[in-house]
C-alpha positions as a printed Julia matrix, in Angstrom:
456×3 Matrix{Float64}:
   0.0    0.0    0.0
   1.38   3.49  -1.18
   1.98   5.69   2.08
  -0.26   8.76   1.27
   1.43  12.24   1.61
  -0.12  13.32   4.71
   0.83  10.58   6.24
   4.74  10.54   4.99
   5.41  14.09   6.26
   3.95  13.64   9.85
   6.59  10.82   9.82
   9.07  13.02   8.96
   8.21  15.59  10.98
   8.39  13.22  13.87
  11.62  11.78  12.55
  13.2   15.63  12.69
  11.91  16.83  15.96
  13.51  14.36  17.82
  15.91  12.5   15.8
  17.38  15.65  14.52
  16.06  18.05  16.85
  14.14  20.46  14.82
  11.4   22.33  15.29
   8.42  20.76  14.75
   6.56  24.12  13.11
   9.55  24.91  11.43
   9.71  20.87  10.28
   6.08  20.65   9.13
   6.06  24.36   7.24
   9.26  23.14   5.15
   7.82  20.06   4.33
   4.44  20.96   3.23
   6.2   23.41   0.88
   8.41  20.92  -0.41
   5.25  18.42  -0.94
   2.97  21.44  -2.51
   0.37  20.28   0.53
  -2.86  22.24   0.3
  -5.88  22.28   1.63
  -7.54  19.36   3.37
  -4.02  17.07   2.48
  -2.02  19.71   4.67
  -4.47  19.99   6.89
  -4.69  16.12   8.01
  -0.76  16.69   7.72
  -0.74  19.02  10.4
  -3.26  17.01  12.85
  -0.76  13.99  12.42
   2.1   15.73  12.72
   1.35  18.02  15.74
  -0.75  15.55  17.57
   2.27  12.44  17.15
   4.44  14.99  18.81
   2.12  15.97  21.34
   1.25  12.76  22.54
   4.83  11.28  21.96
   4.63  10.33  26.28
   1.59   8.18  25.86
   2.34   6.61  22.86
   5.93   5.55  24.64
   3.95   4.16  27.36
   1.48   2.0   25.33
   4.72   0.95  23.17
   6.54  -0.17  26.14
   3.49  -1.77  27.88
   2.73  -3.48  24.67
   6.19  -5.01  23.74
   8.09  -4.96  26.98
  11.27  -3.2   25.56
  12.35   0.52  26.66
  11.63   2.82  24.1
  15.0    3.68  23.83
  16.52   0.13  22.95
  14.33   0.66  19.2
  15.77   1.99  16.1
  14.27   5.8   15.88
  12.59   5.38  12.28
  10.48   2.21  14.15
   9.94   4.47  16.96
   8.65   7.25  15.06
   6.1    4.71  12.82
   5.1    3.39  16.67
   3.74   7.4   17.72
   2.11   7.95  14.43
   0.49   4.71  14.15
  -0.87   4.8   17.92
  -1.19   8.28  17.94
  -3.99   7.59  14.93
  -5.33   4.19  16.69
  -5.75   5.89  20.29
  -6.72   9.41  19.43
  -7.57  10.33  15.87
 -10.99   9.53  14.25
 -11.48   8.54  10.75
  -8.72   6.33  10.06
  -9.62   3.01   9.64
  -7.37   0.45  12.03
  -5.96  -1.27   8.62
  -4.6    1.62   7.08
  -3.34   2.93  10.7
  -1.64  -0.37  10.84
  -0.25  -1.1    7.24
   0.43   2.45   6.41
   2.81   2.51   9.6
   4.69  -0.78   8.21
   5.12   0.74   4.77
   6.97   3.54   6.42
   9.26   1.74   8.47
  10.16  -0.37   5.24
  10.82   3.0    3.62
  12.96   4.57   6.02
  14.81   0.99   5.48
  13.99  -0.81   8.72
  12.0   -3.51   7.03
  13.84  -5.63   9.5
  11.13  -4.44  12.14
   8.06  -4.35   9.84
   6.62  -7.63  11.49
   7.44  -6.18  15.19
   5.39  -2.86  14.51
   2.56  -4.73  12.58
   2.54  -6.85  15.71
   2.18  -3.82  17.91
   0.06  -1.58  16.1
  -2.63  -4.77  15.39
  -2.01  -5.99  19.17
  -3.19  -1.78  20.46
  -5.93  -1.72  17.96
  -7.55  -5.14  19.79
  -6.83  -4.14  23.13
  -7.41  -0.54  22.57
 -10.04   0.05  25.19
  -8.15  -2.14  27.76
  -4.97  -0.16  27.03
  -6.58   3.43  26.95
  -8.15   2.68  30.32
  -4.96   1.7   31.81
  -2.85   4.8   29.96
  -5.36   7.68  30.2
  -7.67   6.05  33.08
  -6.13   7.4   35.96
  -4.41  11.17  36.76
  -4.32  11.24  40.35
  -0.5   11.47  40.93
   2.14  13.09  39.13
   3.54   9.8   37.81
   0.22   9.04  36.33
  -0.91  12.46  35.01
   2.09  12.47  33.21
   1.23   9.34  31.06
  -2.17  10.65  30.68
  -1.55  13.8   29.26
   2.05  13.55  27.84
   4.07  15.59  29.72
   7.54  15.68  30.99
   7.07  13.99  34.98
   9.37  16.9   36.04
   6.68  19.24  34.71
   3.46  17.06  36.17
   5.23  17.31  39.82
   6.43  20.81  40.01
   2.48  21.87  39.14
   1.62  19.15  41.41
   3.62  21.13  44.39
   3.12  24.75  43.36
  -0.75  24.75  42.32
  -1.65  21.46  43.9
  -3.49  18.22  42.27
  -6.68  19.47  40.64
  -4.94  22.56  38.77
  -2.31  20.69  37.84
  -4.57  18.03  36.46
  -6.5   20.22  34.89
  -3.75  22.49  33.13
  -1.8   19.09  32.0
  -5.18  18.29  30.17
  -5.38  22.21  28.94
  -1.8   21.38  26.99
  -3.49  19.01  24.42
  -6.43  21.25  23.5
  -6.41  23.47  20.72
  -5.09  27.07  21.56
  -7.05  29.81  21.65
  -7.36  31.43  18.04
  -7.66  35.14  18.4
  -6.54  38.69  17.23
  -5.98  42.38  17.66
  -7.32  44.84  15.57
  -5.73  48.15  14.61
  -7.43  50.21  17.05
 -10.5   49.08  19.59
 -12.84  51.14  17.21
 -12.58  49.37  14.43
 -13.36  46.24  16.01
 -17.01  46.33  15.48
 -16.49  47.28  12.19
 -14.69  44.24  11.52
 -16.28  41.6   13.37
 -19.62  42.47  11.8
 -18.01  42.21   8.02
 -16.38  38.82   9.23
 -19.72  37.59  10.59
 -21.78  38.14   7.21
 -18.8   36.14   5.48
 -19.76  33.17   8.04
 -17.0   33.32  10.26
 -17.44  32.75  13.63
 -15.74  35.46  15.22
 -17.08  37.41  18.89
 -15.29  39.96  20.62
 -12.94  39.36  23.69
 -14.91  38.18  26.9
 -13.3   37.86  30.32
 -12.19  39.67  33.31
 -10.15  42.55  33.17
  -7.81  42.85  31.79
  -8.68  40.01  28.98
 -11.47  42.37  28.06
  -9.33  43.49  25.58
 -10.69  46.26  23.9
  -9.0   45.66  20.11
  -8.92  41.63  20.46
 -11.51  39.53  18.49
 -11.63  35.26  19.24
 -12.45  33.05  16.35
 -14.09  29.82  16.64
 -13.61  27.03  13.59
 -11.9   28.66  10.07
 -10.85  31.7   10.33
 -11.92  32.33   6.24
 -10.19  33.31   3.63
 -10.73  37.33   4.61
  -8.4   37.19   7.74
  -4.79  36.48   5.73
  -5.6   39.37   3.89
  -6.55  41.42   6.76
  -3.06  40.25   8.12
  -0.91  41.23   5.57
  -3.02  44.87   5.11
  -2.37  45.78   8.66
  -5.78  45.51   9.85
  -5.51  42.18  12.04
  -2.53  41.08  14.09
  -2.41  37.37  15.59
  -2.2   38.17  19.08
  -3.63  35.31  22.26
  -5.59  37.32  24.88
  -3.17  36.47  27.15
  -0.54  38.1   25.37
  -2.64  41.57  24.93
  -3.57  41.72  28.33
  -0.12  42.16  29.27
  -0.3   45.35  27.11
  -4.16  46.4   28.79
  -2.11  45.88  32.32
   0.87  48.28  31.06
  -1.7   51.0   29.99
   0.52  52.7   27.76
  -0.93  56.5   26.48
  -0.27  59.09  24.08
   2.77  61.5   24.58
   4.61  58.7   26.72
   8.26  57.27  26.26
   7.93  53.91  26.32
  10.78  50.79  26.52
   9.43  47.14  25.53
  12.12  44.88  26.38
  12.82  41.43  25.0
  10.76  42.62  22.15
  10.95  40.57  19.45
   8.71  39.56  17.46
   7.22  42.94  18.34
   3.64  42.0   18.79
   3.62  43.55  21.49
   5.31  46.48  20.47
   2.67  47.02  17.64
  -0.26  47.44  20.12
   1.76  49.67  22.04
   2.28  52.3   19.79
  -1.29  51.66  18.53
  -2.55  52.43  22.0
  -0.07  55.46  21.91
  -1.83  56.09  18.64
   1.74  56.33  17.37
   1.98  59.59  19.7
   5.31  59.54  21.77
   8.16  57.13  21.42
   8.55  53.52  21.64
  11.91  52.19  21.87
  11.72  48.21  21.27
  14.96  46.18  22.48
  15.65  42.91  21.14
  19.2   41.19  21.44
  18.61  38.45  18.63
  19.2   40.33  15.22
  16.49  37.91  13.29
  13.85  39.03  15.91
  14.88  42.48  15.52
  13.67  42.13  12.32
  10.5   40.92  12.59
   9.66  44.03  15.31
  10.92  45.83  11.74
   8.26  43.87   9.63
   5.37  44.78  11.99
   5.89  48.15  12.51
   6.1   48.83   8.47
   2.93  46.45   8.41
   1.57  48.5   10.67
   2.71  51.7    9.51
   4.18  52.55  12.51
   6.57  55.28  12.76
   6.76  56.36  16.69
   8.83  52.68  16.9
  12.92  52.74  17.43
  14.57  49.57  17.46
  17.41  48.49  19.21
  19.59  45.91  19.14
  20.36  44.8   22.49
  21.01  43.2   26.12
  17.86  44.16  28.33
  20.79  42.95  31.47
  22.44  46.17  30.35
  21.36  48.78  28.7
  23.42  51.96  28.02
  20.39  54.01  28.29
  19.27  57.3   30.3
  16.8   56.83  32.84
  13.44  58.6   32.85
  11.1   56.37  31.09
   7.21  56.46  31.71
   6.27  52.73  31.49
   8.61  49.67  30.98
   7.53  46.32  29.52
   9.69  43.65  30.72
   8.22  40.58  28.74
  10.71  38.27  29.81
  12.51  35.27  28.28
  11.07  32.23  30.25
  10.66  28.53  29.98
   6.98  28.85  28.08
   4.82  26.45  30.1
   1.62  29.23  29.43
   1.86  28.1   25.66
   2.43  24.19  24.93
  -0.92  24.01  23.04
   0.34  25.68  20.45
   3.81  24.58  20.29
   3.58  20.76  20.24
   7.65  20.27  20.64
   7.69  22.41  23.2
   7.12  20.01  26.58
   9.81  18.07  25.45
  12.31  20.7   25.23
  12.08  21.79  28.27
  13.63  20.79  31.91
  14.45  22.58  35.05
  17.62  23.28  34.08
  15.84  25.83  31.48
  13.88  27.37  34.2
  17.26  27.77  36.12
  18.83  29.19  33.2
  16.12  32.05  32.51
  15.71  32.76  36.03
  19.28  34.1   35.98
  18.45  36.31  32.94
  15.29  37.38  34.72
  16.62  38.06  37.65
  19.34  40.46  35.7
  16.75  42.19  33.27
  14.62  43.38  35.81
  17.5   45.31  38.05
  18.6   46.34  34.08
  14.71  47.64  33.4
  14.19  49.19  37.31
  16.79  51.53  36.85
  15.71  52.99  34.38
  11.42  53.74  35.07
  11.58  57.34  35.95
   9.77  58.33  39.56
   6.1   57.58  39.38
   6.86  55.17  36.04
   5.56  52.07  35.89
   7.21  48.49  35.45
   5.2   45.89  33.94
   7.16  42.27  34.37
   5.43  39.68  32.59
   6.44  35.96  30.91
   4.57  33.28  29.37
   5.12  30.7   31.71
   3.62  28.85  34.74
   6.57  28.54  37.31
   7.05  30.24  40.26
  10.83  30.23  40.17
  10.06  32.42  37.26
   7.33  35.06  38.33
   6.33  35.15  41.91
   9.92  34.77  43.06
  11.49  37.0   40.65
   9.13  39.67  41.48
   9.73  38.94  45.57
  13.83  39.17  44.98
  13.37  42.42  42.89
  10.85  44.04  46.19
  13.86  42.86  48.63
  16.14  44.43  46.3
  14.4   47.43  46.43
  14.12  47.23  50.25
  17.14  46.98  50.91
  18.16  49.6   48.51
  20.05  47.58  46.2
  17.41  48.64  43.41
  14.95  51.4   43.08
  12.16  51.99  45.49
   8.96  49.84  43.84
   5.51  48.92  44.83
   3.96  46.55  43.65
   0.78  47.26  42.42
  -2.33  45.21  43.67
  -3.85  43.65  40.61
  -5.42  40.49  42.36
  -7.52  43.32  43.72
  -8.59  44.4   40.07
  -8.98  40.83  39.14
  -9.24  38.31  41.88
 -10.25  35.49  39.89
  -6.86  36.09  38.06
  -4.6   36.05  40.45
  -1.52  34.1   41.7
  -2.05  31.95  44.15
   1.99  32.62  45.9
   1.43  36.2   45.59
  -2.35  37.83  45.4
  -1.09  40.91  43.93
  -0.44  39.43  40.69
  -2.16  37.9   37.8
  -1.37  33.99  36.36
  -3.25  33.18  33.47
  -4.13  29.55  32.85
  -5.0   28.09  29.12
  -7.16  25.6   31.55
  -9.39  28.49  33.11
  -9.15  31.09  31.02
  -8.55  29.69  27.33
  -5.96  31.59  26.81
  -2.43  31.68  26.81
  -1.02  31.46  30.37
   0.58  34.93  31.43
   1.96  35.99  34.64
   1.33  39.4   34.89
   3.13  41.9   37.62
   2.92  45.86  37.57
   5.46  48.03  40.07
   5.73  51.58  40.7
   8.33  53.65  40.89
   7.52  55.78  44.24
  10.84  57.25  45.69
C-alpha cells in the first residue's frame, strides 16, 4: 500500500523533531512546501504531525506496555512509525485500524527498517484489539504526578512541580489544557474598528465574537475566532488591519496602559507584537523604543511596525541585562525570556524541550533584566514584568527578589501594584497581587502578569 502524503510528512516531521532536533513548526512548514500540501491534504498533515508529537509520552507508554522493551533500545525510524500509528489508533478519528496499521509498516520499510516491519505490525494490530483495555490503563487514571504524566504527555518533572506549586486538581486540569487546541484570536488596529470588523467577518460566516473575560482580557482591540478563520483574515493580516495576538498576550499590554505623549521601553521585544499594540494604543503619539538582542527578531519588530505603519517605533539591538540608556522612562515592559509552560498548546515540541535546568537558566536572565529595566522607570513610572510561563521560580519569586532588592536599597524603590484586587479570579495563588493566566481556566495563553511603581 502506497503511504499517502499526509501521512509521509507527519513521519518526517516526527523523525526531525527528535531524531534531529528540529522544530516541529519549522519541520512541518518546510515540508508541506516541499510536498505542494494544500488544503484538506495539509491539513490532516498538520493534525498527524502536531498531535504524534504531542502525545509522543503516551504513545511511549502503550509501546513499552505493549512489547516490553524501553523505548529507547528501538531503532528511531520504528519508533517514530510506533507514535504515528498509535497516535492515529488511540486518538484520531477517521482512520480506519488497517490503514493505521499497514500504512505505519510501509513507512518503516521505507525509512529501510524492514527488518522491524513484522514487530510494529505486531504492535500496532495488538493496540488496535486491546485498545479500550490499554486506553483505560494509559489515560484512566491522573491522580498522581507519575500518572498524570502518562495521561496527558508531559515531561514527569513538569506534572510534579504543578503538582507542588498549584496542587493536584490545577495541575490536572492544566496538564489536560496542553493538548487542547489554543485559543485562536486577534488584535485589531485600534479598539474602534473592532465592530467594524467583526460584523463584516460575521456576514462572510465566520465565527468570530469579541474578547470576553475579566479585566484585563477584556481586551478592547482583540476579536476570538471559533472554527476557520476564512479566507478574509490572511488578507486582513498582511493589510495591517488584524494582528495574531492570544488574549493572554494583549492583556499584558491592557495591564501596562501605555498612552499618548509617553516614552515607552518594551524589552525582550521581538517579534514585536507587542510592540505594535503599544504604539497603537499610543496612537503612534510619543516614542517607543523596542529592544531585542537576537538580530532575526529584531527584524520581525521591523516587519510589523512597516505592516503596521508605525513610525513612533525605534529599534534596538540589544542586552535588556544592560542597557546603556538614560533613565526617565514612563512605562517599561519587561516581557521576559522564560521557559513557556503558558503556551504548549500551540507549540507541540515544546514540553519536550524543556527541563528545570531551562527554568534555572532564565531565572538568571530574569533576575538580571529586571535590576537592568528598574533603573531605568523614571519616579512615578511604571514596570510591567510579565512571561509566558507557569513557574514560580520564574514570576512570583522573581518579582519577591526584585521588592527585597528594592528594600534593601540595592534597586529602586517599587511597589507593587495590587492587581489580584482588580482581578481576583486572576490572580496568583503565591502572591495575590499578581495575575497567572491559565489556558485551563481562562482559554488563553497562560501569562503571569506583575505591575510596580516607581515611588521614591
Amino acid at each position: 500500500m502506497p503511504v499517502v502524503a499526509p501521512r509521509a510528512l507527519a513521519f518526517e516531521v516526527l523523525r526531525e523533531t527528535f531524531e534531529r532536533g528540529a522544530h516541529t513548526e519549522l519541520a512541518f512548514r518546510a515540508g508541506a512546501e516541499k510536498l505542494e500540501l494544500v488544503g484538506r491534504d495539509r491539513a490532516q498533515a498538520q493534525r498527524l504531525a502536531y498531535g504524534s508529537v504531542q502525545r509522543r509520552g503516551t504513545a511511549d507508554a502503550a509501546i513499552e506496555r505493549l512489547s516490553g522493551r524501553a523505548i529507547r533500545l528501538l531503532d528511531p525510524p520504528v519508533a517514530a512509525a510506533l507514535r504515528l500509528g498509535l497516535y492515529e489508533l488511540l486518538f484520531a478519528d477517521g482512520t480506519p485500524d488497517h490503514a493505521a496499521v499497514d500504512q505505519a509498516v510501509e513507512l518503516v520499510k521505507i525509512a529501510k527498517a524492514g527488518h522491524a516491519s513484522g514487530f510494529v505490525n505486531a504492535i500496532l494490530r495488538r493496540a488496535a484489539r486491546e485498545r479500550e483495555e490499554l486506553t483505560g490503563a494509559l489515560l484512566g487514571d491522573d491522580s498522581t504526578p507519575e500518572a498524570a504524566a502518562t495521561a496527558h504527555s508531559a515531561p514527569l518533572w513538569l506534572a510534579r512541580m504543578w503538582w507542588e506549586e498549584l496542587g493536584a486538581e490545577a495541575a490536572r486540569s492544566l496538564l489536560a489544557a496542553c493538548n487542547e487546541p489554543a485559543e485562536v484570536a486577534m488584535r485589531a488596529a485600534d479598539g474602534a474598528a473592532r465592530a467594524d470588523l467583526v460584523a463584516r467577518l460575521r456576514g462572510e460566516g465566520v465565527d468570530v465574537s469579541p474578547a470576553a473575560g475579566p479585566w484585563p482580557l477584556d481586551v478592547a482591540e482583540a476579536m476570538v475566532f471559533a472554527g476557520r478563520v476564512g479566507d478574509s483574515v490572511p488578507r486582513l493580516v498582511a493589510e495591517g488591519a488584524l494582528t495574531p495576538q492570544s488574549r493572554g498576550s494583549a492583556a499584558v499590554v491592557e495591564v501596562l496602559a501605555p498612552r499618548p505623549g509617553e516614552t515607552m521601553l518594551d524589552l525582550c521585544a521581538g517579534p514585536g507584537i507587542k510592540t505594535g499594540q503599544i504604539a497603537a494604543r499610543m496612537e503612534d503619539r510619543g516614542e517607543v523604543i523596542s529592544v531585542e538582542l537576537d538580530p532575526a527578531r529584531a527584524a520581525e519588530i521591523a516587519a510589523q511596525s512597516e505592516r503596521l505603519n508605525l513610525r513612533g517605533v525605534t529599534i534596538f539591538e540589544g542586552d535588556a541585562t544592560s542597557l546603556p540608556m538614560p533613565e526617565g522612562f514612563d512605562r517599561i515592559l519587561l516581557d521576559a525570556p522564560c521557559s513557556d509552560l503558558g503556551t504548549l498548546a500551540s507549540r507541540p515540541d515544546a514540553r519536550w524541550r524543556k527541563s528545570p535546568r531551562t527554568i534555572e537558566r532564565v531565572a538568571e536572565v530574569q533576575e538580571k533584566a529586571l535590576l537592568s529595566a528598574a533603573k531605568l522607570v523614571r519616579p512615578g513610572g511604571t514596570l510591567v514584568y510579565s512571561t509566558c510561563t507557569i513557574s514560580r521560580r520564574e514570576n512570583e519569586d522573581r518579582v519577591a527578589a526584585l521588592l527585597e532588592a528594592s528594600a534593601a536599597g540595592q534597586a529602586q524603590a517599587l511597589e507593587l501594584d495590587d492587581l489580584g484586587a482588580l482581578a481576583p479570579e486572576l490572580a496568583s495563588t503565591h502572591e495575590p497581587r499578581t495575575l497567572q493566566l491559565r489556558p485551563d481556566r481562562d482559554r488563553t495563553t497562560g501569562f503571569f502578569i506583575s505591575r510596580l511603581t516607581r515611588n521614591d
